[in-house]
N, C-alpha and C positions, 0 to 999 in steps of 0.2 A: 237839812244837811249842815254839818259844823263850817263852819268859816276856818282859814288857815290860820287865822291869830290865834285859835286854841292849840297850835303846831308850832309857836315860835319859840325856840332855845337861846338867845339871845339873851345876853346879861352883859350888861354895863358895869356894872362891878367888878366883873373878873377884867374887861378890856382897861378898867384904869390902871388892875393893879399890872395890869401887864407892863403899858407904860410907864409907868412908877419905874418899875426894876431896870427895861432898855434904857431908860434915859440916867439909871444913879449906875447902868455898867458903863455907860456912854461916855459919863461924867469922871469914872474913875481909872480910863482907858485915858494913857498918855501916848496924845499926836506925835509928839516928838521926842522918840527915846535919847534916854539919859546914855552916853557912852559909857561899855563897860569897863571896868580898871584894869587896865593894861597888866599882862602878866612880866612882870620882870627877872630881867636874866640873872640867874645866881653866880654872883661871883664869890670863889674861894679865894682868900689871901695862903697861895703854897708859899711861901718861901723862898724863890728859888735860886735866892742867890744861895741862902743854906744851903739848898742842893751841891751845887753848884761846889761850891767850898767843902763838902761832905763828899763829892767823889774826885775832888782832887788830892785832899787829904789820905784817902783810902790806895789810890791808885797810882797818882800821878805825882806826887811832891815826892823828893829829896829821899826822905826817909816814907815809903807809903806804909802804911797799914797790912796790904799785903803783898807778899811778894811776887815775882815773875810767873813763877808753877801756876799759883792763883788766879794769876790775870789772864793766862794764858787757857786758862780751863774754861775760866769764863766768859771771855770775848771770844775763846776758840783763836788766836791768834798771838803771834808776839807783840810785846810793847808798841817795839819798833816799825811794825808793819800798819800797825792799828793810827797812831802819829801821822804816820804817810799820808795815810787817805784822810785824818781828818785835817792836815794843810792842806792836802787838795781838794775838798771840799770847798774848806772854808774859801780857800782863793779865788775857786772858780765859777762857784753855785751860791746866788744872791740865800739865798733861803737858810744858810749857812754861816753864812757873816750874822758876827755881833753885831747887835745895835744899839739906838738906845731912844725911849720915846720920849713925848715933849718934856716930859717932868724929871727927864733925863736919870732915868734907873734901865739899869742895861737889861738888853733881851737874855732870853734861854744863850747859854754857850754852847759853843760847836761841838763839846766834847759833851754837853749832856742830851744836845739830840743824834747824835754819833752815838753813844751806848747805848740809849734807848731804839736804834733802829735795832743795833748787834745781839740787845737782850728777845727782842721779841722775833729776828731770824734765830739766833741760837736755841732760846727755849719753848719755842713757839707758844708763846705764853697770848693773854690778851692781852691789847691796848693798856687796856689801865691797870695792867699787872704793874707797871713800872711809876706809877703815880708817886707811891710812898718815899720814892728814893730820889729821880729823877725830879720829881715837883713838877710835874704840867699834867694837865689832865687828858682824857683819853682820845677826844678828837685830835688833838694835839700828835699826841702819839701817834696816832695812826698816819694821821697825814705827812708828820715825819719820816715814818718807816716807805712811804709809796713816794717820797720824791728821793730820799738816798738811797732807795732801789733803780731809780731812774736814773740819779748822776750816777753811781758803780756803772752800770751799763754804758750810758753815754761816754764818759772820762776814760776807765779802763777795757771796756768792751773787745776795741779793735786789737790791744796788746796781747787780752788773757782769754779771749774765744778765739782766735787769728786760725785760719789754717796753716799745718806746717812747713817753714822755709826749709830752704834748701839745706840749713845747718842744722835745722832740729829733725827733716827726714835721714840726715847723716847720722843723727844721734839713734832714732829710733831703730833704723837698719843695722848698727852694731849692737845696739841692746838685743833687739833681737833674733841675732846671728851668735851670737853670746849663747842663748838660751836653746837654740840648735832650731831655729827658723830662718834662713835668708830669704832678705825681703818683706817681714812679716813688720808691720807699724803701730799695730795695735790689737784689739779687740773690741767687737763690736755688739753692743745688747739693746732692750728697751727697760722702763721703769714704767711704772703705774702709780701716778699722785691720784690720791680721795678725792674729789669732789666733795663735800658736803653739802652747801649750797647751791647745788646746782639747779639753775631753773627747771619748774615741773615740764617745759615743754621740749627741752634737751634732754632729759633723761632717757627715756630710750635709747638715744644716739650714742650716750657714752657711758652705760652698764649694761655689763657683760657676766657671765659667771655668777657671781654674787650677790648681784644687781644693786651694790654701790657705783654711781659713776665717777670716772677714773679720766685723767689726760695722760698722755703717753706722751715718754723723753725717749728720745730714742740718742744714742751717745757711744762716741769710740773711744776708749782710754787706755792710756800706755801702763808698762810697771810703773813709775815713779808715781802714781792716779794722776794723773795729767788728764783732764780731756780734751780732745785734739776737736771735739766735733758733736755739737749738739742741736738735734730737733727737735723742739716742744710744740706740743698744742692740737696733736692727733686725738679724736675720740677714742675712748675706751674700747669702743666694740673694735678697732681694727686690730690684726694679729702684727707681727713683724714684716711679713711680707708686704702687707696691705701700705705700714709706714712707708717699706723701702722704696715704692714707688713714688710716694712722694718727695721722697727727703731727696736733698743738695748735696746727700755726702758722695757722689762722683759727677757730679756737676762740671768739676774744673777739666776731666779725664775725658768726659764724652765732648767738654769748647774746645781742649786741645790743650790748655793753657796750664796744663797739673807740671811740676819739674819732672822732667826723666829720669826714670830710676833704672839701674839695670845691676844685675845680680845672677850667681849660680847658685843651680840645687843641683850636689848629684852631677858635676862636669859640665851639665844644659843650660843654656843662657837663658834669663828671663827679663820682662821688661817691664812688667807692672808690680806695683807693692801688693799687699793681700790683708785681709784682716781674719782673726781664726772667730769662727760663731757657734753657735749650738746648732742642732740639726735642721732649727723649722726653715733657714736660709737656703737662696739657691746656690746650684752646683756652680757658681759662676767662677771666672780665672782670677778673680779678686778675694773670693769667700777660700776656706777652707773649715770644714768639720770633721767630727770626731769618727768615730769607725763604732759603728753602734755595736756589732757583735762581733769583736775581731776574734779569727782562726787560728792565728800565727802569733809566734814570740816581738814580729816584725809588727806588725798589727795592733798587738796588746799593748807596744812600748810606745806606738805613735798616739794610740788612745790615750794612754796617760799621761804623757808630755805634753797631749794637744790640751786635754780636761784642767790641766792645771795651770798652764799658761795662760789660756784664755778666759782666768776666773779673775785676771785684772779689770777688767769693767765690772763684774760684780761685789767687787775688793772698792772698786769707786763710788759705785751706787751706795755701799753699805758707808762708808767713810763720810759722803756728801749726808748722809740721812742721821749720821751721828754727831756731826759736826753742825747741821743747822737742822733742827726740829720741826722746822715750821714745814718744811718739806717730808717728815717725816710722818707727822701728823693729819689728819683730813682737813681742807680747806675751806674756811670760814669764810672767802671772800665768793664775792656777785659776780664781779666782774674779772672775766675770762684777761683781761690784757694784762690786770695786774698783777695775776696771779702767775701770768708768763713772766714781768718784771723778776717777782721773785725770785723764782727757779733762775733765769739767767743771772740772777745778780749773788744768788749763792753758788752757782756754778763758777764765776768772774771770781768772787772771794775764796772760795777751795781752790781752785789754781794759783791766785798772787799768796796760800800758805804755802804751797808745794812748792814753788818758786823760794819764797821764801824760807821753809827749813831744809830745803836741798842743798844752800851752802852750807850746811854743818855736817852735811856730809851724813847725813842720817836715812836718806834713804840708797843712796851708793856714790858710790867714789867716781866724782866725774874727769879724774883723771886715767880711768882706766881705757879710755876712746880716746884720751888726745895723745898722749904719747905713749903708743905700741910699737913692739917690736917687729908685728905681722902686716903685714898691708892688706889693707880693707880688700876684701873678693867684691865689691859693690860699686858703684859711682853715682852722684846725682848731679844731674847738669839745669841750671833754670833757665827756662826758656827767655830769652831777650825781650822786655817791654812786652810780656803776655801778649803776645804775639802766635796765634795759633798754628800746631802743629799743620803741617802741609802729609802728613802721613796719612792718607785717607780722609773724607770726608766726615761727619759729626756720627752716620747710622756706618759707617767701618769702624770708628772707635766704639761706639754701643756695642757694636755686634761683638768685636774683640773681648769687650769685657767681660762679655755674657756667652764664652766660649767654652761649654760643657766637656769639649776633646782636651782642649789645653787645661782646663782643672782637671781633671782624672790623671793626664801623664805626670804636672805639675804634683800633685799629692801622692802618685805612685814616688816619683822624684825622691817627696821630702822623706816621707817612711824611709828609703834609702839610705839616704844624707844621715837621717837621725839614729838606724842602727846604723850605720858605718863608724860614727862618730861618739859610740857610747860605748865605757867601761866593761871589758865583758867579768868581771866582778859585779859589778853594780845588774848585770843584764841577770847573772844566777841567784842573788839577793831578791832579787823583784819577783822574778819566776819561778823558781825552784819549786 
């Protein structure tokens, strides 16, 4: 029988070359890496004082380059009002003030990160759209545009969102008593901003219809587009009613602390203001809608004096959406707060314009409500130190508001009031 040494495989030549190789990977394997070279930050040399000097020249000096019409197309605003806010910026928002660093050459100026917020809410362009002009690069910009989103809010917020005092409910009640509505303060709609960015795990929650996701404003505004009253920040899937229950716009009327209005339709006294909506609203003593299939000459005329008075809020919506783009546009931002920044901070800015082109008397003569020859059929009284009505408890003021007998009479009322008070030329013209 063979022995096993005629069975052995074993070779000593292949094990040396083995070790041969481990020990020259061994040898060429370094214990202690070499650190890699650090990548470094690219710095551009922009200019920016040239900027800087390039849109003062253009705008702002003596003789500018262009004139008022231009400025105004562009910033969306007059000289004058644009000036305003960038001294109160500068004064008041560190971020703002010029500086100057150790080698002492001065920071961006207030006026070139003040246009670059204006260009990129007006044209809703990107960040470094404004590079080539402005001279700072696009982080820059951006971060820009989200803190003078934040001071417009903070600074002028309480002035130009404010709900309405007792002199500007005076105002809105002859405007629209003017227009053949006593009592009537506004108009009341919602909007639908794009999402773009919206997280995959929100989607559902806020596309509806189309299945882009959307945030909903929901907003009251007067004729002059004033808006008296804005909610943002509702999901897309909810309709108008779904908002109304959330929203604060009768908030002050069910604490008690809203000023007293009282007014006639039609010889009947009444005690609350009213906003005019489209039909998807309820029948409430605050709402008034249109008459979907009117029968009568009475009916058809209130249809159409309601349909078009109450197309101020969408005269607003369209206005706000041509005036700053970024809202007009779908939303490139992540986050959900600062995207509310925005919206509130171009809603703050389309009012301090209307404020501001109202004294030239271009949307109406505000002397037609101070000195009249007719005395107001209305009065409003403001309650002392918000100090709550003692008239019923919080669920009699809800219930009041939400009074489907008192809206029916109150809207037979105004049909009344508004044939009573109309041209009967004008009534054969329309009908005939």
């Amino acid at each position: 029988m063979a022995s096993s040494s005629h069975y052995h495989y074993h070779n000593d030549n292949e094990d040396d070359e083995l070790d041969k190789r481990a020990e020259e990977i061994y040898n060429s394997y370094d214990l202690i890496a070499e650190p890699k070279e650090t990548k470094k930050r690219i710095v551009r040399e922009r200019e920016r004082e040239e900027g800087n000097t390039l849109l003062w020249n253009d705008y702002f000096s003596e003789n500018p380059t262009y004139d008022r019409s231009l400025f105004r197309r562009r910033f969306r605003m007059n000289k004058g009002l644009f000036l305003r806010i960038v001294h109160r910026l500068s004064t008041e928002i560190p971020y703002f003030r010029q500086s100057q660093d150790a080698t002492g050459r001065s920071s961006l100026s207030p006026l070139q990160k003040c246009t670059a917020a204006i260009r990129q809410l007006a044209y809703g362009c990107a960040a470094d759209a404004v590079d080539e002009y402005m001279r700072f690069a696009e982080t820059t910009a951006r971060k820009c545009l989200h803190i003078f989103t934040a001071a417009i809010i903070t600074l002028f917020g309480d002035e130009y969102l404010r709900r309405p005092t007792p002199e500007d409910l005076a105002r809105l009640l002859h405007m629209g008593e003017e227009r053949g509505f006593p009592g009537m303060i506004g108009s009341i709609d919602c909007m639908h901003w794009e999402w773009k960015n919206c997280p995959t795990a929100w989607r559902g929650m806020y596309s509806r219809g189309t299945g882009k996701p959307t945030i909903v404003l929901e907003a009251v505004a007067s004729k002059d587009l004033w808006i008296w009253h804005a909610f943002f920040g509702a999901p897309g899937t909810m309709n108008d009613l779904n908002i109304l229950d959330r929203s604060p716009v009768f908030d002050d009327i069910i604490n008690g602390i809203a000023p007293e209005v009282n007014f006639y339709a039609n010889g009947n006294p009444y005690h609350l203001a009213y906003y005019l909506t489209d039909g998807i609203y309820p029948k409430w003593a605050t709402f008034i809608q249109s008459i979907r299939l009117p029968q009568s000459q009475k009916h058809s005329l209130f249809a159409q004096t309601q349909e078009s008075v109450r197309k101020d809020v969408e005269r607003a919506f369209g206005v706000l959406q041509a005036r700053f783009s970024v809202v007009k546009n779908p939303s490139n931002l992540w986050d959900k707060e600062k995207i509310g920044n925005i919206m509130r901070a171009c809603m703050i800015l389309h009012n301090m314009i209307v404020e501001d082109e109202r004294s030239s008397f271009t949307q109406y003569n505000r002397n037609e409500f101070q000195d009249t020859q007719e005395p107001d059929t209305f009065s409003v009284n403001m309650r002392s130190d918000n100090i709550p009505s003692n008239h019923g408890s919080t669920m009699d003021r809800r219930a009041s508001l939400r009074n489907r007998q008192v809206h029916e009479q109150f809207k037979n009322d105004l049909i009344e009031h508004i044939w009573a008070n109309l041209d009967i030329s004008q009534i054969t013209y329309n009908f005939k």
